[in-house]
C-alpha positions in Angstrom: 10.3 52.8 -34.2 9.7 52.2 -30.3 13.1 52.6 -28.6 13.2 51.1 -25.1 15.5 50.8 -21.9 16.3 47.7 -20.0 18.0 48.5 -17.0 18.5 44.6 -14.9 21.8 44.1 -14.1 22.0 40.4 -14.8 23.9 39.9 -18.5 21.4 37.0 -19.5 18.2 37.7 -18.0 18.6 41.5 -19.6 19.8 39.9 -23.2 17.1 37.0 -23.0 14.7 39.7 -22.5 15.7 42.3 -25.2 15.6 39.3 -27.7 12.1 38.5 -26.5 10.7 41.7 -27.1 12.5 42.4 -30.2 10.7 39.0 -32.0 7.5 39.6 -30.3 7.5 43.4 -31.6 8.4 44.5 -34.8 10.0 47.4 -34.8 10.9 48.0 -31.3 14.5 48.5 -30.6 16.0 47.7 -27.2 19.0 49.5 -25.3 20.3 47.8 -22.5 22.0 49.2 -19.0 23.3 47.5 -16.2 22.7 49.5 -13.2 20.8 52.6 -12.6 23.6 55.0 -13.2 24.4 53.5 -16.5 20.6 53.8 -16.8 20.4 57.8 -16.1 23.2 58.3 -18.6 21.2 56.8 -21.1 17.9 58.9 -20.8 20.1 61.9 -20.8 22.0 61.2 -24.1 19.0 60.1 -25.5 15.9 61.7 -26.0 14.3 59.2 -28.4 13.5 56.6 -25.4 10.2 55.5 -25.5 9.9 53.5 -22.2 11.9 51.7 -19.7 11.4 48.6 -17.9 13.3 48.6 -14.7 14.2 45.2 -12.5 14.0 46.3 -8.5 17.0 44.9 -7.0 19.6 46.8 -8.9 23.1 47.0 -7.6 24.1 50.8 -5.8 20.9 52.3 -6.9 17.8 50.5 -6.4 14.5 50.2 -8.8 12.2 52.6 -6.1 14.6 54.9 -6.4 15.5 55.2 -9.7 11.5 54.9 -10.2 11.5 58.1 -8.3 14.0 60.0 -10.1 12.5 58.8 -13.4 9.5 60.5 -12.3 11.4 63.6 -11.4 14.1 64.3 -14.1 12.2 62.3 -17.3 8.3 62.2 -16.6 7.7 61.8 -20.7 9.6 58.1 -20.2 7.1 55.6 -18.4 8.6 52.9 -16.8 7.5 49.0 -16.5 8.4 47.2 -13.5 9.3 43.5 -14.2 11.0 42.2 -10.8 10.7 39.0 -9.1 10.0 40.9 -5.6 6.1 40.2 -6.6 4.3 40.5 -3.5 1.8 43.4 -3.1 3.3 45.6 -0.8 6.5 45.8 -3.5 3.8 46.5 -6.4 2.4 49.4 -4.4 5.7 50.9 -3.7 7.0 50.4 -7.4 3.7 52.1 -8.6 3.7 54.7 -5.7 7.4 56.0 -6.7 6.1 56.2 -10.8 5.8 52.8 -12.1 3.4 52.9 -14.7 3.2 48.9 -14.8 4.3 45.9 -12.7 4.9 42.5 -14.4 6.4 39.6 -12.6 9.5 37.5 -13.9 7.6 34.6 -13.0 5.8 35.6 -16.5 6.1 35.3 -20.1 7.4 37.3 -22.4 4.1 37.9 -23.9 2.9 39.2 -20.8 5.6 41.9 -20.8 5.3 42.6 -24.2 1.3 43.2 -23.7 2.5 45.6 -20.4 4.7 47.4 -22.8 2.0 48.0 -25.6 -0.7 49.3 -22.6 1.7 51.5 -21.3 2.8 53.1 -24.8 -1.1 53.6 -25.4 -1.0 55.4 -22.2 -2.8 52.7 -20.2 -1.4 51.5 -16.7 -2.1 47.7 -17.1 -3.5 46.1 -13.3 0.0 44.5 -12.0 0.4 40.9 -13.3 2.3 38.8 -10.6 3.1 35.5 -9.7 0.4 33.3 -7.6 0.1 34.2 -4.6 1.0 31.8 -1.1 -1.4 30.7 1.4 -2.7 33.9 3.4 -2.0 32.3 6.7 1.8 32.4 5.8 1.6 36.2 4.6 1.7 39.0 7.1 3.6 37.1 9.6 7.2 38.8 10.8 10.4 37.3 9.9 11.0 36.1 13.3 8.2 34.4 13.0 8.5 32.9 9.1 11.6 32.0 9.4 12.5 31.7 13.2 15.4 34.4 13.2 16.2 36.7 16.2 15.4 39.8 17.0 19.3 41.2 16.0 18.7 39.7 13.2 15.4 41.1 12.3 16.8 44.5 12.9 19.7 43.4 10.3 17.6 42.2 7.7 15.0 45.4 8.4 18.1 47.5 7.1 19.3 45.4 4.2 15.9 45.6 2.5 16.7 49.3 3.1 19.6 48.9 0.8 22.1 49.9 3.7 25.8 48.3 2.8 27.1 45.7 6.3 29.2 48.7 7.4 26.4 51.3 7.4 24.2 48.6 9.3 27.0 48.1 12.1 27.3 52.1 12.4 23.3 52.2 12.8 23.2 49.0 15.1 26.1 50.0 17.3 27.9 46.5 16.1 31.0 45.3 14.4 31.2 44.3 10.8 32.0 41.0 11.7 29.2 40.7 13.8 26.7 42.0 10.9 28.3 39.0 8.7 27.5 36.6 11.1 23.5 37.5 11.4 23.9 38.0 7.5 25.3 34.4 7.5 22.3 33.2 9.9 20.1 35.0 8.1 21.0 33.4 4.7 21.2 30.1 6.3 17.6 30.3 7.4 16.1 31.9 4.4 17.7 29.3 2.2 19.5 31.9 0.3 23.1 32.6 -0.6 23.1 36.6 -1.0 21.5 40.0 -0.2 19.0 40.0 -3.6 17.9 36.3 -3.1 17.1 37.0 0.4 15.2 40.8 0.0 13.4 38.3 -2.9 12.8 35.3 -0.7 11.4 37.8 2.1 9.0 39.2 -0.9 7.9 36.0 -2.0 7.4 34.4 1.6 4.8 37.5 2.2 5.9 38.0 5.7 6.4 41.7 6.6 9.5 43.8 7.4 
């Protein structure tokens, strides 16, 4: 029996993809956990995990670094990456903090379930990701993908860093209210309607924080 952890802290995408990998493999048995602290009390009550495939934008806790304490505190668990934040420079930081495989949710379940088997047979299968965009849109700053200001650019620079509105107003020397409204502007030109679809549009859009 293959026992492993899903830790992706949306209810359906994390149940769609238990059931998924349960009919693909026979045999394997999936535990589920909805945040990374949820995730770390799992591994430590339960040293018949296998694997665990971990989503990167995680609520609290992010993937990197519950990749990286993975790594530290259970190095016999490898972990498989399966995020929609599929450009490269996310793949290399997944991989750098432990990630023994990256898939994109833009892929099948049959892709993840191949990732899984590699990993188990103590492969690290080359990242499988969604196609790429044109290279003359990827490289280029926010500012200049998506026309926001340099305030804002600093705001969205310490979102992707996971810092909460009131940590970025201490840093910035701002109020909250004024970190809502770039965070409003910011939203508004990213076409976006939260903090995880706009680190995920940013990802996607290739342009570089």
């Amino acid at each position: 029996m293959t026992k492993v952890l899903i830790v992706e802290d949306h209810a359906l995408v994390r149940e769609a993809m238990a059931q998924r990998l349960v009919r693909i493999e026979p045999g394997l048995v999936c535990v589920e956990a909805a945040d990374a602290d949820e995730a770390l009390a799992l591994l430590a009550s339960d040293e018949e995990l296998d694997l665990a495939i971990i989503d990167l934008m995680l609520p609290g806790m992010n993937g990197f670094s519950l990749l990286s304490i993975l790594a530290r505190r259970f190095p016999d668990v490898p972990a498989v990456v399966v995020s929609a934040m599929d450009d490269e420079a996310s793949v290399r930081r997944a991989l750098k903090a432990g990630a023994s495989g990256f898939v994109s949710k833009a892929n099948s379940g049959e892709v993840l379930a191949q990732a899984v088997r590699d990993v188990l047979d103590g492969g690290m299968p080359t990242p499988v990701r969604a196609a790429r965009r044109p290279s003359t849109e990827r490289g280029r700053s926010p500012a200049e993908r998506f026309g926001l200001t340099v305030a804002q650019t600093r705001v969205l620079e310490l979102l992707a860093g996971g810092h909460s509105n009131r940590e970025i107003a201490a840093l910035l020397g701002l109020t909250e209210g004024t970190v809502k409204v770039h965070m409003t502007a910011i939203y508004r030109a990213l076409g976006v309607g939260s903090r995880s679809q706009a680190l995920v549009a940013i990802a996607r859009s290739g342009a570089r924080l």
